[in-house]
C-alpha positions in Angstrom: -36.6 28.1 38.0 -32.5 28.6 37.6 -31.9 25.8 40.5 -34.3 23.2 39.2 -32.8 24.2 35.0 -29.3 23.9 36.4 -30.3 20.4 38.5 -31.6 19.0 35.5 -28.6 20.3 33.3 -26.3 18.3 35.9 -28.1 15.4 35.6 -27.5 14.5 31.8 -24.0 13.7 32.1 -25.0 11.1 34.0 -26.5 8.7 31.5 -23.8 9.8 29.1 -21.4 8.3 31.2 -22.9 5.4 31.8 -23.8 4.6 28.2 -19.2 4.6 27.5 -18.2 1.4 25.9 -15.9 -0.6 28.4 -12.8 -1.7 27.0 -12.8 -4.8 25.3 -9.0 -6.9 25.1 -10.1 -8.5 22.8 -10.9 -5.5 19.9 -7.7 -3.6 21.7 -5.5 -1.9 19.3 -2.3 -3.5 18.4 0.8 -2.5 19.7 2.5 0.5 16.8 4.6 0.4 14.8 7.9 2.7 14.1 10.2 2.3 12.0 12.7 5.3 11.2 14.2 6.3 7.8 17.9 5.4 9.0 16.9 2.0 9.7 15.2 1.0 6.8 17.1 -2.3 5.4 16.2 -2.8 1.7 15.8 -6.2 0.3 15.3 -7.6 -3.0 11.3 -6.7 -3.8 8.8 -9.8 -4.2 9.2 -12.0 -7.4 5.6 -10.6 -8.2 7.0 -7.4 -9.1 9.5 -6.9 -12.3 13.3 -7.4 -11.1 15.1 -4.9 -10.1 13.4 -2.7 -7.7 13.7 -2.9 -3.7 11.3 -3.2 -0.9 10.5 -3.1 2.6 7.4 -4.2 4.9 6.9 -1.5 7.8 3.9 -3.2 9.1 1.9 -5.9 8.8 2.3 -9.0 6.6 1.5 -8.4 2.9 0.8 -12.1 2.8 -2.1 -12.6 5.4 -5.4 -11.1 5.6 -5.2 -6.8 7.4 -3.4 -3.8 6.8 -0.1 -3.7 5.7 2.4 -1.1 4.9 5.5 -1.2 2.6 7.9 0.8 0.4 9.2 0.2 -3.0 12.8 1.9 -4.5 12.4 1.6 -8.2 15.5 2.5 -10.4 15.5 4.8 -13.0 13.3 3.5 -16.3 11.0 0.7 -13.8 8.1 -0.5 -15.1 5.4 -2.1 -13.8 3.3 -3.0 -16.5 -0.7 -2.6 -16.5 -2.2 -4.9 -13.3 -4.7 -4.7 -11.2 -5.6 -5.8 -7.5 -8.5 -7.4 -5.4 -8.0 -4.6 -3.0 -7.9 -0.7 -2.6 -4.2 0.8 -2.5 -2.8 3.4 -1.4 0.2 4.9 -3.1 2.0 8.0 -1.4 5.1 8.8 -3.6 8.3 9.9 -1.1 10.9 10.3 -3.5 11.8 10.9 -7.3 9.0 10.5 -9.8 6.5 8.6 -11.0 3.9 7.9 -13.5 0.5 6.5 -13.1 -1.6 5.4 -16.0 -5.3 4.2 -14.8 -7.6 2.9 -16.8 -8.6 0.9 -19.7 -6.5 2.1 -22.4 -2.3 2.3 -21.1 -2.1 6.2 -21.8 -5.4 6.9 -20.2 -5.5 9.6 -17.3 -1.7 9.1 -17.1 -0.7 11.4 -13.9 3.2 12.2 -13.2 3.6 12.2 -9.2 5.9 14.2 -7.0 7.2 13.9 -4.3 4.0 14.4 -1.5 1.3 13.3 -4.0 -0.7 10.6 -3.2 -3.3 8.1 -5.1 -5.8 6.3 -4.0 -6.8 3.6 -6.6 -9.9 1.3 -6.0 -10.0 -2.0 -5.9 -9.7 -3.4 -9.7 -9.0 -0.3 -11.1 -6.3 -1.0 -13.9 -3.1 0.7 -13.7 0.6 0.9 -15.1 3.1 2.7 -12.7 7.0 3.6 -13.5 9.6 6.3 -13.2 12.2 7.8 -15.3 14.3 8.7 -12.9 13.8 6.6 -10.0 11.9 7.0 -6.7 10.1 5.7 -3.7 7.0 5.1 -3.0 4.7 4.0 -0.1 2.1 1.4 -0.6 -0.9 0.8 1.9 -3.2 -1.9 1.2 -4.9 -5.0 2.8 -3.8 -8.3 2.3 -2.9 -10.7 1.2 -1.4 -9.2 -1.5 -2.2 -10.0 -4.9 -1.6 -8.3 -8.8 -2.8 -9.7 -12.0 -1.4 -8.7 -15.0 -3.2 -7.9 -17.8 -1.1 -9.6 -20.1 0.2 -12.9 -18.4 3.5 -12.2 -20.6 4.1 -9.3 -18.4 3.5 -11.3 -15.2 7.9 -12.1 -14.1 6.1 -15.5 -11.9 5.8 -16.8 -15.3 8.9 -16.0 -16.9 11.2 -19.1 -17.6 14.0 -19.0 -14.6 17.9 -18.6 -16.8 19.4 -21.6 -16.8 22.6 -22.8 -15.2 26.3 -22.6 -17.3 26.6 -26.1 -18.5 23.3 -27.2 -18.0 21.4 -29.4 -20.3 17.8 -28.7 -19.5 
């Protein structure tokens, strides 16, 4: 009775491995990505955003369709007034402080975020975010990246470019 319980026991690996996936090129993962702390190079963040804050891409393109990862350096007092976007994000704060306001109303369930704390906010879900101090955060999200201001006066896109010395535009 023990031989033919341990026979049969032996036998149902068998089917498991043959029911493993093969590998398929064509769903293989992408190569990684690292990028170290030191080597960051900071660059003016995207005209989307209020001036005055920096950013960098780690992965991914924020302008095409998949994941993408970047990092924003706000200064102290930066605002980014009440938007929303067409796709979860993921905010992880890495340095200084922030705030987050979510929904309807600007004060509503405001949350101030240390470094460590992170924030998932659904897709649509309005928010405000800024700092007092200054900080860095780490945004996760898929593209392409959009935000949509609430109030279109707060969108810088739409903000009248200064005009040149002299000119007579």
């Amino acid at each position: 009775m023990k031989a033919s319980i341990l026979f049969c026991l032996c036998l149902l690996p068998g089917p498991l491995w043959a029911a493993e996936p093969q590998a398929d090129p064509a769903n293989a993962p992408m190569t990684h990505a690292m990028v170290r702390a030191a080597s960051i190079q900071w660059g003016a963040a995207p005209p989307a955003l209020p001036p005055g804050a920096q950013a960098v891409v780690l992965s991914g393109d924020p302008g095409k369709p998949g994941a993408f990862a970047i990092r924003l350096k706000a200064p102290p007092g930066y605002r980014v007034p009440r938007h929303w976007h067409p796709t979860d994000e993921q905010v992880t704060v890495l340095e200084g402080d922030f705030t987050l306001s979510m929904g309807d109303a600007a004060d509503a369930h405001a949350a101030d975020l240390v470094p460590g704390d992170y924030v998932l906010l659904p897709k649509q879900m309005l928010h405000e975010a800024s700092t007092r101090n200054g900080g860095v955060v780490q945004i996760n999200s898929t593209g392409p990246f959009e935000i949509n201001y609430i109030n279109p006066a707060d969108d810088p896109r739409k903000q009248a470019a200064p005009k040149a010395a002299g000119s007579k535009r």
